[in-house]
Backbone bond lengths (Angstrom), bond angles and torsions (degrees), N, CA, C in turn:
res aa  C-N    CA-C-N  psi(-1)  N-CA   C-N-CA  omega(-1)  CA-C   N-CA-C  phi
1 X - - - 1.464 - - 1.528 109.40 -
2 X 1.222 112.86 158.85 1.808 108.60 -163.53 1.694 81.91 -107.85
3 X 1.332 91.15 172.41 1.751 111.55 -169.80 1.352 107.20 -132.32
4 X 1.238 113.05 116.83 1.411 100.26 -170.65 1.956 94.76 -143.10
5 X 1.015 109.68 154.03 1.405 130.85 -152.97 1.401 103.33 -131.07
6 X 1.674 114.10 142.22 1.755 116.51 -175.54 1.607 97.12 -73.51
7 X 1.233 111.76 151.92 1.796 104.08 153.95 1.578 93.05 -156.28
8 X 1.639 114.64 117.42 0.863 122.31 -170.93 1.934 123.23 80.33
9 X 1.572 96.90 -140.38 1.345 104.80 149.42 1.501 130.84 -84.79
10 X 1.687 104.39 -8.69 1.816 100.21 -179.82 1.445 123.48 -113.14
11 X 1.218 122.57 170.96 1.053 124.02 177.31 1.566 122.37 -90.08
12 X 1.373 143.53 90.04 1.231 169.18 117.57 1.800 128.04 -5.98
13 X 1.361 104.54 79.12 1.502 107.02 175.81 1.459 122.34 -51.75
14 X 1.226 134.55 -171.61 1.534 141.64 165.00 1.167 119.28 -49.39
15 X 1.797 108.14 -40.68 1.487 108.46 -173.16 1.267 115.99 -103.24
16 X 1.381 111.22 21.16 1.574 107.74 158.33 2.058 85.73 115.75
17 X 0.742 140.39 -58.87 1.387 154.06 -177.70 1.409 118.78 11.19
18 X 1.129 141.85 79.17 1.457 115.91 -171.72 1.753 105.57 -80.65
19 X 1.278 111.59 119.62 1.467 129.01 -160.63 1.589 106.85 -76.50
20 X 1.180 116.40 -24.31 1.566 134.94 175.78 1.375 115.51 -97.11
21 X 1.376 123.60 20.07 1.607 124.55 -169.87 1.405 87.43 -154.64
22 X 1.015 150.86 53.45 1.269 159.76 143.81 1.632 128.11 -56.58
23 X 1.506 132.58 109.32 1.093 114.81 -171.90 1.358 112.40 -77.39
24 X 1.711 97.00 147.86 1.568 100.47 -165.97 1.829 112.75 -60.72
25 X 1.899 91.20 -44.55 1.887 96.86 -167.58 1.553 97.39 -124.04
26 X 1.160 98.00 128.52 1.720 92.45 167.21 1.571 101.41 -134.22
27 X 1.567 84.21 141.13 1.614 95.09 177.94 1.608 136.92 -116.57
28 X 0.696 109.43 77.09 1.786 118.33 175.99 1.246 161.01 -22.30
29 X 1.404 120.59 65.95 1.503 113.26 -143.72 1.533 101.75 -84.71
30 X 1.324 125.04 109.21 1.388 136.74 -160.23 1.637 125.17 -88.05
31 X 1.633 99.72 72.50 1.511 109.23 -167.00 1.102 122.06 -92.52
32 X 1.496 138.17 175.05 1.279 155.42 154.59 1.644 107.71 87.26
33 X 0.977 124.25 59.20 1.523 136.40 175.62 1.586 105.29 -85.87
34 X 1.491 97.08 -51.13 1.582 86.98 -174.73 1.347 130.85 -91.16
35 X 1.442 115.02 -10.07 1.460 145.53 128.59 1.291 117.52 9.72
36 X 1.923 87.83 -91.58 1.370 124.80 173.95 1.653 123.14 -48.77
37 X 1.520 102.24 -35.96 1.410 92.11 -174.15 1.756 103.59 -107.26
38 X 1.360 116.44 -3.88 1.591 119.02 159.52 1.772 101.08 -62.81
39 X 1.002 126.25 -60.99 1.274 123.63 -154.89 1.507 95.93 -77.15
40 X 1.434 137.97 30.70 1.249 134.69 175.11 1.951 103.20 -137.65
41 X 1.409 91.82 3.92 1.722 92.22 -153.47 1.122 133.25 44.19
42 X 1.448 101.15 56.52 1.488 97.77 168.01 1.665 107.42 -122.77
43 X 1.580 128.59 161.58 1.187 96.39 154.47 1.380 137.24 -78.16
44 X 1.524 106.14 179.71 1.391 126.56 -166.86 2.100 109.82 -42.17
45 X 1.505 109.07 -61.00 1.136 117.13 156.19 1.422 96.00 9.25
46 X 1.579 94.43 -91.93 1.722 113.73 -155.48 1.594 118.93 -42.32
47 X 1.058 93.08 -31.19 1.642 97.33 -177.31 1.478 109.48 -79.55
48 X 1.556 118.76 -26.06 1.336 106.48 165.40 1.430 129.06 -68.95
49 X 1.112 85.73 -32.70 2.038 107.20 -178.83 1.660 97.33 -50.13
50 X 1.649 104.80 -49.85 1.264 100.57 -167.96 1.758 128.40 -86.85
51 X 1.433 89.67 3.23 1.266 93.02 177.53 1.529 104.90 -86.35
52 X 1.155 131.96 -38.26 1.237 128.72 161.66 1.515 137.02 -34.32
53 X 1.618 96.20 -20.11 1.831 108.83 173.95 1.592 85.84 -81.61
54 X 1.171 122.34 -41.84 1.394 113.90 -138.00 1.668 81.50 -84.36
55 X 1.279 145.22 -39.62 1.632 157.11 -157.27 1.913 93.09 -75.88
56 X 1.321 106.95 -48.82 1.801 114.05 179.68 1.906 101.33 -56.81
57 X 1.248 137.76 -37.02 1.050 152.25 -148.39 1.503 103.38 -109.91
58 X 0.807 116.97 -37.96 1.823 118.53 171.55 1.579 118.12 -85.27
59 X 1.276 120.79 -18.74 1.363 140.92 175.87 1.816 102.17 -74.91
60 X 0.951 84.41 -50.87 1.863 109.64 176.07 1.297 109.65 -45.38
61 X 1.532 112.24 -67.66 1.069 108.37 -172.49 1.469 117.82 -99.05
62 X 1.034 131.20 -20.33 1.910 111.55 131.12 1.173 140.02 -0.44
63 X 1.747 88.37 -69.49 1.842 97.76 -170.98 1.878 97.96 -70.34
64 X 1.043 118.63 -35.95 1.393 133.13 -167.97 1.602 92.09 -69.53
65 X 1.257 148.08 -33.80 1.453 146.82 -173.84 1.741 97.43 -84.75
66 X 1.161 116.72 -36.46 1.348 108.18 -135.08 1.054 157.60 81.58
67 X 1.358 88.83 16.32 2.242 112.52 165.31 1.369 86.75 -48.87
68 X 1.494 101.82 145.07 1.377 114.47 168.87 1.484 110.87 -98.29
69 X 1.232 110.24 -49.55 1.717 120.49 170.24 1.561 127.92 -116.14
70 X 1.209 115.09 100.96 1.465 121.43 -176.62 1.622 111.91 -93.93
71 X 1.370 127.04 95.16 1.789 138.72 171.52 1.358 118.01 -76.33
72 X 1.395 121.77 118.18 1.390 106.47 -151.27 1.560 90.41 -125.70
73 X 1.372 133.88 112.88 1.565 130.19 172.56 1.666 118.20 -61.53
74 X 1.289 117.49 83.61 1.497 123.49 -175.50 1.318 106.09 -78.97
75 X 1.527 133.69 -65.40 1.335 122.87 177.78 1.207 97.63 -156.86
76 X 1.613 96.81 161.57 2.217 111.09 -155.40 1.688 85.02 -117.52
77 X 1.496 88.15 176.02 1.440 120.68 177.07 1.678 89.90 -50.47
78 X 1.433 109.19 -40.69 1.415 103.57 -148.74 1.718 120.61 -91.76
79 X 1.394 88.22 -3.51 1.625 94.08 -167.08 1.714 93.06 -92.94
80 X 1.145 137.27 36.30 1.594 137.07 167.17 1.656 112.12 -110.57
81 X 2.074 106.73 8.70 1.055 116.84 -176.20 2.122 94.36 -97.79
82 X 1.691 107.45 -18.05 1.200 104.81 162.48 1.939 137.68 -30.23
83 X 1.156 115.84 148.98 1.528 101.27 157.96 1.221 116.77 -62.13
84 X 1.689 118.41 126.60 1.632 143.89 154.57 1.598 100.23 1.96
85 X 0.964 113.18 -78.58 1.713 134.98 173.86 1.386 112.11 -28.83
86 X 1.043 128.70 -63.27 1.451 156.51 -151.95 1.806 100.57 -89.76
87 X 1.462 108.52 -34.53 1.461 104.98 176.66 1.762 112.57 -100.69
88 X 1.405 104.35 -21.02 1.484 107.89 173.22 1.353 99.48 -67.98
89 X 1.585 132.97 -52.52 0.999 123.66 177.33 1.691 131.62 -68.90
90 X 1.446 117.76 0.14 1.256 121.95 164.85 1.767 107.96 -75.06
91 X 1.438 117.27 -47.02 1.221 131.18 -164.87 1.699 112.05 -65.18
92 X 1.452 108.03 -28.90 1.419 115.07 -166.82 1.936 89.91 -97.57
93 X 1.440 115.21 0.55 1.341 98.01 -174.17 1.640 98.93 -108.96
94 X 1.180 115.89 -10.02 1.573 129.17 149.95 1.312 106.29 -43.86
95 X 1.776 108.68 -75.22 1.298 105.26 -150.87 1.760 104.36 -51.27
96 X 1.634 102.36 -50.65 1.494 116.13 179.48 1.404 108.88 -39.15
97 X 0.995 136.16 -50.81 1.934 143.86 -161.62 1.890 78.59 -83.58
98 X 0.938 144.01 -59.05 1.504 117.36 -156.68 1.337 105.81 -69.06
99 X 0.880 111.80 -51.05 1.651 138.46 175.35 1.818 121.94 -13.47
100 X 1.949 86.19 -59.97 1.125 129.52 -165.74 1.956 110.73 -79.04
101 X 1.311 88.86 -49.21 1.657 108.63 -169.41 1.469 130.00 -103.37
102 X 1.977 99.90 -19.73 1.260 88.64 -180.00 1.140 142.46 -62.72
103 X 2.064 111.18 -18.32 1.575 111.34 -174.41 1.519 96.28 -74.19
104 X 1.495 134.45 -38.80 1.146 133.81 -166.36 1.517 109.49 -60.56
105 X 1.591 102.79 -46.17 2.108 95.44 168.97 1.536 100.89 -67.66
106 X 1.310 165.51 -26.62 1.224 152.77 -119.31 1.646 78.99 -116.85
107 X 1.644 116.18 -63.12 1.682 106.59 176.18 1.155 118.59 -37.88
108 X 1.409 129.03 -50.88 1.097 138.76 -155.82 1.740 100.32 -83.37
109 X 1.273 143.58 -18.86 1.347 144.43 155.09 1.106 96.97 111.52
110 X 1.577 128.21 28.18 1.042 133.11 173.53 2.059 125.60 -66.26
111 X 1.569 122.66 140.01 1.437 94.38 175.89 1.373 106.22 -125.87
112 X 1.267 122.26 134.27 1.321 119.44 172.88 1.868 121.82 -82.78
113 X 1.164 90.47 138.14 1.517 108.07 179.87 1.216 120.63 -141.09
114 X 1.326 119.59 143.22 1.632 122.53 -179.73 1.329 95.20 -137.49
115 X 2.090 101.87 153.27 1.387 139.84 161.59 1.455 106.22 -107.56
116 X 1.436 108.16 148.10 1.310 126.44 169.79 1.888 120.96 102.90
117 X 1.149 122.34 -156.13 1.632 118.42 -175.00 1.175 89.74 -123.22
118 X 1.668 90.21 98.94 1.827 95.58 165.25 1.347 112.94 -74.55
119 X 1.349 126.22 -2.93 1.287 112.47 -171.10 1.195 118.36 -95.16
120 X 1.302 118.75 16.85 1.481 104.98 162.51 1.919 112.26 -109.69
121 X 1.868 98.18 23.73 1.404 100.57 167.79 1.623 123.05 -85.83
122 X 0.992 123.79 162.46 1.373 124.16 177.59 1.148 122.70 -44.14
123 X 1.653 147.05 127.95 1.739 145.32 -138.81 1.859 80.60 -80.30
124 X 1.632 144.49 -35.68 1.294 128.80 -177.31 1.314 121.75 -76.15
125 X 1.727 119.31 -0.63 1.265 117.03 -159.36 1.985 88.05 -113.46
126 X 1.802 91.94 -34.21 1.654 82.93 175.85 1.370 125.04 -64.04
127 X 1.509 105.94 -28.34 1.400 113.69 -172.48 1.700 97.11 -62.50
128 X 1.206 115.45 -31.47 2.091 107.54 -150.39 1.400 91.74 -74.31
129 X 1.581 107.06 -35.41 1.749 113.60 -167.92 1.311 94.20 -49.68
130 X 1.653 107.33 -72.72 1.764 107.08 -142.22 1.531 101.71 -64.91
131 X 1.814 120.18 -27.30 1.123 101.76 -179.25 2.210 112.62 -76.38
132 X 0.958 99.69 -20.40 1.998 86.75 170.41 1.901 106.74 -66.31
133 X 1.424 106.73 -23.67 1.412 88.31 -164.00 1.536 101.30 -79.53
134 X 1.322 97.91 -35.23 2.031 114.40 -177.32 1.725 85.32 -48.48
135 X 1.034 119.39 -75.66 1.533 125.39 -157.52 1.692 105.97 -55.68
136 X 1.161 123.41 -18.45 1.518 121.81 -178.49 1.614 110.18 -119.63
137 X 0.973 129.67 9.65 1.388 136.68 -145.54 2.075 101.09 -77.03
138 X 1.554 102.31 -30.18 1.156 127.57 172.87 1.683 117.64 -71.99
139 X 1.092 123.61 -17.97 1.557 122.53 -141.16 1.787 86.52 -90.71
140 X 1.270 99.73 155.94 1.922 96.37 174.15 1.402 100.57 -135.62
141 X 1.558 114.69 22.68 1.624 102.42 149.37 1.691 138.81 -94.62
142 X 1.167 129.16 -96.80 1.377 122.52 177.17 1.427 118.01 -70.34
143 X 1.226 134.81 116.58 1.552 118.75 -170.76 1.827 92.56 -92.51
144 X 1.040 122.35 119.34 1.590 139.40 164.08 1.468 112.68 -87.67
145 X 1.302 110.67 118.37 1.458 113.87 -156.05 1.415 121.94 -125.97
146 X 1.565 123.82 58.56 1.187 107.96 -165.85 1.223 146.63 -94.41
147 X 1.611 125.03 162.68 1.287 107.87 -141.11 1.756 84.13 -107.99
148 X 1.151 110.01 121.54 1.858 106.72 170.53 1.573 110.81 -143.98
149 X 1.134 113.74 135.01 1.445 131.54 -154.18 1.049 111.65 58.93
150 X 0.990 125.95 40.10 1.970 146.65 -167.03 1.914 106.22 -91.36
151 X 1.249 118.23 101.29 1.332 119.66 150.18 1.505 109.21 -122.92
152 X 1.625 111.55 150.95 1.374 118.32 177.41 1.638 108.97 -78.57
153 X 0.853 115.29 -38.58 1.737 123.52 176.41 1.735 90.85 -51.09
154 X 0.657 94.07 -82.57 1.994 111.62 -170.92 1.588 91.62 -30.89
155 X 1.121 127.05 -62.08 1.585 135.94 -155.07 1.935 85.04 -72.77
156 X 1.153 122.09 -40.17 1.477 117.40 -175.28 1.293 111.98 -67.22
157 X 1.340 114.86 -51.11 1.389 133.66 179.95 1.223 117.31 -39.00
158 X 1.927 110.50 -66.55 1.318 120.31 169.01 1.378 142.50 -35.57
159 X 1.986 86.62 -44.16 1.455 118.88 -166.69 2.294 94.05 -68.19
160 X 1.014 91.65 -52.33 1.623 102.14 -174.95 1.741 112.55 -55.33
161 X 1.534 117.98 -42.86 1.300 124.75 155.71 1.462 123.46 -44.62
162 X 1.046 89.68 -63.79 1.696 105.56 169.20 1.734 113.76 -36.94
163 X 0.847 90.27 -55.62 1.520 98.85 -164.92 1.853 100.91 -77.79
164 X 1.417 118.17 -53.03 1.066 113.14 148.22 1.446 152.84 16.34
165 X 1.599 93.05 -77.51 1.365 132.10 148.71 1.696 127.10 -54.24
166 X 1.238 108.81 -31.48 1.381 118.36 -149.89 1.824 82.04 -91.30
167 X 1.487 117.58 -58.99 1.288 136.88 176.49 1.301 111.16 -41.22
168 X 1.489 128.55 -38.78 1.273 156.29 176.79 1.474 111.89 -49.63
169 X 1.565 99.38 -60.33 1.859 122.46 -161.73 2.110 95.64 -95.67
170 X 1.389 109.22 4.87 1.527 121.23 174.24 1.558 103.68 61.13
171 X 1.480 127.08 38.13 1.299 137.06 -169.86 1.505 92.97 -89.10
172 X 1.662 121.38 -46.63 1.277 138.94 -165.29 1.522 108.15 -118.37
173 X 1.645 113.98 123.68 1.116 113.00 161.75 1.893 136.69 -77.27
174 X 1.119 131.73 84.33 1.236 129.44 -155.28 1.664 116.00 -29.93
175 X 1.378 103.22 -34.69 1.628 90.78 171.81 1.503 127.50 -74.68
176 X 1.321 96.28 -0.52 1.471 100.51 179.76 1.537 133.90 -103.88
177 X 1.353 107.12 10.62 1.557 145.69 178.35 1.176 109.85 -61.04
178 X 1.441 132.96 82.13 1.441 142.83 155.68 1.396 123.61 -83.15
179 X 1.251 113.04 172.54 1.380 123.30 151.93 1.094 131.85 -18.97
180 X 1.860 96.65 -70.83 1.668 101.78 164.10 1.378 131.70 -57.12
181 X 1.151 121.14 -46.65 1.443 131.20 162.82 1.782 116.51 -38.02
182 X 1.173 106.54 -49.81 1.361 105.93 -174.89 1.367 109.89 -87.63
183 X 1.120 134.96 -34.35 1.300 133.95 141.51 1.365 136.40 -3.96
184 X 1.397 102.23 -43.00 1.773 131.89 -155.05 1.854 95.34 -96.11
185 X 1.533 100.95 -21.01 1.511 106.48 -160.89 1.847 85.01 -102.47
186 X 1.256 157.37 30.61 1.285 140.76 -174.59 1.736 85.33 -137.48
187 X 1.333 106.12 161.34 1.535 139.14 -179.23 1.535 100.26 -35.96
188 X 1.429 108.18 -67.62 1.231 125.76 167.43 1.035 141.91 -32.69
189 X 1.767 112.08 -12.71 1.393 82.63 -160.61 1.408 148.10 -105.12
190 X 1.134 96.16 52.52 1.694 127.81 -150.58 1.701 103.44 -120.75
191 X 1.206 100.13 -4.23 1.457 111.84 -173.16 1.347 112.99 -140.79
192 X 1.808 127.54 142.52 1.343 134.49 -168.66 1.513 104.07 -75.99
193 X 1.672 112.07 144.37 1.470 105.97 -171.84 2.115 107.23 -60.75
194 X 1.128 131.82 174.52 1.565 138.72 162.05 0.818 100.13 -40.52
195 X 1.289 124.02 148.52 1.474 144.68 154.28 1.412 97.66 -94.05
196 X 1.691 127.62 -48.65 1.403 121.75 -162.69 1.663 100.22 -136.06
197 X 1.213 120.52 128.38 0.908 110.23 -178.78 1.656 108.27 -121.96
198 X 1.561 124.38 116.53 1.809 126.24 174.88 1.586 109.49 -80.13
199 X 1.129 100.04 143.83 1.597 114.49 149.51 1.617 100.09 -146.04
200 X 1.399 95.98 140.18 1.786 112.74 172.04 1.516 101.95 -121.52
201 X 1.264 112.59 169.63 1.286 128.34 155.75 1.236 104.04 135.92
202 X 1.922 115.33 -22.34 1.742 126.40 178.00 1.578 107.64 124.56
203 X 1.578 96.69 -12.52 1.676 111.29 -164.14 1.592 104.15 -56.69
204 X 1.240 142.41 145.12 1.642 122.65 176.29 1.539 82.87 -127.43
205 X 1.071 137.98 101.48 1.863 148.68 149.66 1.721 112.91 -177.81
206 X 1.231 100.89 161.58 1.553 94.07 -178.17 1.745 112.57 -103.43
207 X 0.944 132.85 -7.85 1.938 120.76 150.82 1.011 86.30 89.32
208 X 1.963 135.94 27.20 2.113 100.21 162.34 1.620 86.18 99.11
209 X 1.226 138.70 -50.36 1.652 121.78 -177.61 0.907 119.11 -42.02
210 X 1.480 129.22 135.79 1.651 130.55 137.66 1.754 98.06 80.99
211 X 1.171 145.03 0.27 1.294 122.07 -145.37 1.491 112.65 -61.55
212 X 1.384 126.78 -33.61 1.130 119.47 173.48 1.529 117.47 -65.32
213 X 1.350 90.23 -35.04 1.680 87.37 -153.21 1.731 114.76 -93.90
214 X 2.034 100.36 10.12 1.559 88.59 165.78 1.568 103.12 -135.37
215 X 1.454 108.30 74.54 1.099 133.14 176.92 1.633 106.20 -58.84
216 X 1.521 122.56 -52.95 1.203 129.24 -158.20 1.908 92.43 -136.58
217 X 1.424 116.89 46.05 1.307 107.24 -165.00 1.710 78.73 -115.68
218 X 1.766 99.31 156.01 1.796 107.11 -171.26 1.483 77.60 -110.76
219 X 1.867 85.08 146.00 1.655 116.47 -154.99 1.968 98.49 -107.68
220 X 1.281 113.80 148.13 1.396 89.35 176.23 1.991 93.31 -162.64
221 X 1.604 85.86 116.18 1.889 82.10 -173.67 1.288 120.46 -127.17
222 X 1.012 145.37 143.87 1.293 162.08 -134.23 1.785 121.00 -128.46
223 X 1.021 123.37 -158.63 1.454 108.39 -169.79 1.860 83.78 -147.29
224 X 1.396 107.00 -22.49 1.577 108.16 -156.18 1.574 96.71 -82.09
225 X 1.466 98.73 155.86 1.545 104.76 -157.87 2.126 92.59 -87.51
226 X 1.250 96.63 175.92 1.447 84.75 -156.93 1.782 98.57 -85.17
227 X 1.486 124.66 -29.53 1.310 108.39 -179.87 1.618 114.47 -69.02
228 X 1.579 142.64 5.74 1.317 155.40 109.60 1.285 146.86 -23.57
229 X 1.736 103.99 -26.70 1.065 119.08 -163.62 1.548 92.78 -82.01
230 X 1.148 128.24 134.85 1.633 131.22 173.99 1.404 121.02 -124.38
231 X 1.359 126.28 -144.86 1.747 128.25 -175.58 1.211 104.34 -92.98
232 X 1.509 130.44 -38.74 1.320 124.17 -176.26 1.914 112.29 -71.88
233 X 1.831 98.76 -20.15 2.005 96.22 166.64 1.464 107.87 -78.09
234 X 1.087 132.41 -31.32 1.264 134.03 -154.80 1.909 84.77 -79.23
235 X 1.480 106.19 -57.59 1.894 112.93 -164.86 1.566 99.94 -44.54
236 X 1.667 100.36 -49.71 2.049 102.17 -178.73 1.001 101.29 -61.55
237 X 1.515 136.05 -76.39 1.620 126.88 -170.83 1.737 102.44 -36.26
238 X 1.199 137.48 -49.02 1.662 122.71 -171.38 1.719 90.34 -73.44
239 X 0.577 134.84 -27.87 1.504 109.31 -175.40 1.543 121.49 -102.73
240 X 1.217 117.47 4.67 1.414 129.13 167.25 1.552 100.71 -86.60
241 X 1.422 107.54 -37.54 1.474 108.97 165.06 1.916 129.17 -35.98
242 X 1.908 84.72 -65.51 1.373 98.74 -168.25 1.936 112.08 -70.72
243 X 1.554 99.71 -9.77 1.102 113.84 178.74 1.919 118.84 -66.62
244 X 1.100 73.61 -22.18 2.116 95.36 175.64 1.111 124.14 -69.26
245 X 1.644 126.09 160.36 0.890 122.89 166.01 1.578 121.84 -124.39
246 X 1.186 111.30 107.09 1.515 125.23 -162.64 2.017 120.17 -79.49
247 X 0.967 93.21 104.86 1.720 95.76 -158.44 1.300 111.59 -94.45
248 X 1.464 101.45 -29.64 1.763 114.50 -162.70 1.538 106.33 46.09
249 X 1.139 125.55 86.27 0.978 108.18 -168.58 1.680 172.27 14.35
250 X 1.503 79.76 34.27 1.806 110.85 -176.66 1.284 120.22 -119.68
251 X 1.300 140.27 -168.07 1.265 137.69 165.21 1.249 125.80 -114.02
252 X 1.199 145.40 120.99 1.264 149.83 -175.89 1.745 117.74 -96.56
């Protein structure tokens, strides 16, 4: 049983946790696989394989916190500049991880969701997607959100066409083009931007993720390679979080 103690107005676990200050979406840019398994001599492979223990284990303890939305950066526009090898073998470790896990997220009230153009993924990797999302499409616990064939340029690009068009066919009045409006036109937009967004591995930039949508999102990065990253990085990153002070640009 967990132990948790008043402090203040919130509720406060053992490890410092404030249980009532929880970020709603956090999004994950999931680095250092090949890193990790160079500095062990192994190949690259391995480090993906193993990032997947470490991806099963952060999902876990999410749903177990009460993240509402977990965004997970699986692969970009840019990683198809990879070796042949190296991306066939990312795709078949998809199919394997959906394959493998989806009834176990579906118990767990898990829902799957993806960002980006799956369609230029492999016809066995599209099939595993649409069937986890078909099979979870109902669930109203952790929304798992991944981003594959995911660039932010691309998602901007589109989003601006889109709208474009819309202005075009007199659906949209151009003076009336906000935030919200454009918002409505990105991958996203069915989901609240990050509250916290990780990258590990030592990397300090964000690679094309999220650009719109973590305008005012708190950044938090690490050195540890990502198949390493475990529950006690994820517990520090939320509480370096709650440790902040979030202004959006105002004064409090």
């Amino acid at each position: 049983m967990k132990n948790f103690f008043s402090k203040g107005n919130n509720t406060v676990d053992e490890r410092g946790l404030d249980l009532n200050n929880l970020p709603k979406h956090i999004a994950i840019i999931m680095d250092g696989n090949g890193r990790w398994a160079k500095k062990r001599g192994l190949p690259r492979t391995a480090g993906h394989k193993a990032g997947v223990e470490a991806l099963r284990e952060i999902i876990k303890v999410s749903s177990e916190l009460g993240i509402q939305f977990l965004t997970l950066y699986a692969f970009s526009t840019e990683n198809w500049k990879r070796p042949t090898e190296e991306v066939s073998a990312l795709m078949q470790l998809l199919i394997y991880y959906l394959r493998k896990e989806i009834s176990e997220l579906h118990k767990n009230n898990v829902k799957i969701k993806t960002i980006g153009d799956i369609s230029r993924l492999p016809q066995a990797a599209q099939a595993e997607i649409y069937s986890a999302i078909e099979l979870t499409k109902n669930n109203d616990g952790l929304v798992v959100n991944i981003a594959l064939n995911y660039g932010a340029r691309d998602e901007i690009i589109n989003a601006v066409k889109n709208i474009c068009q819309e202005v075009k066919n007199d659906k949209i009045n151009i003076n009336e083009i906000n935030e919200d409006i454009f918002s409505k036109f990105l991958y996203t937009k069915e989901i609240p931007d990050p509250d916290l967004v990780i990258r590990p591995s030592g990397e300090l930039r964000i690679s094309n993720f999220l650009l719109w949508q973590i305008a005012y999102s708190e950044f938090w990065f690490s050195d540890i390679f990502w198949p390493d990253f475990d529950r006690k990085c994820l517990i520090k990153a939320i509480i370096d979080y709650q440790n902040r002070d979030r202004r959006f640009g105002g004064i409090k």
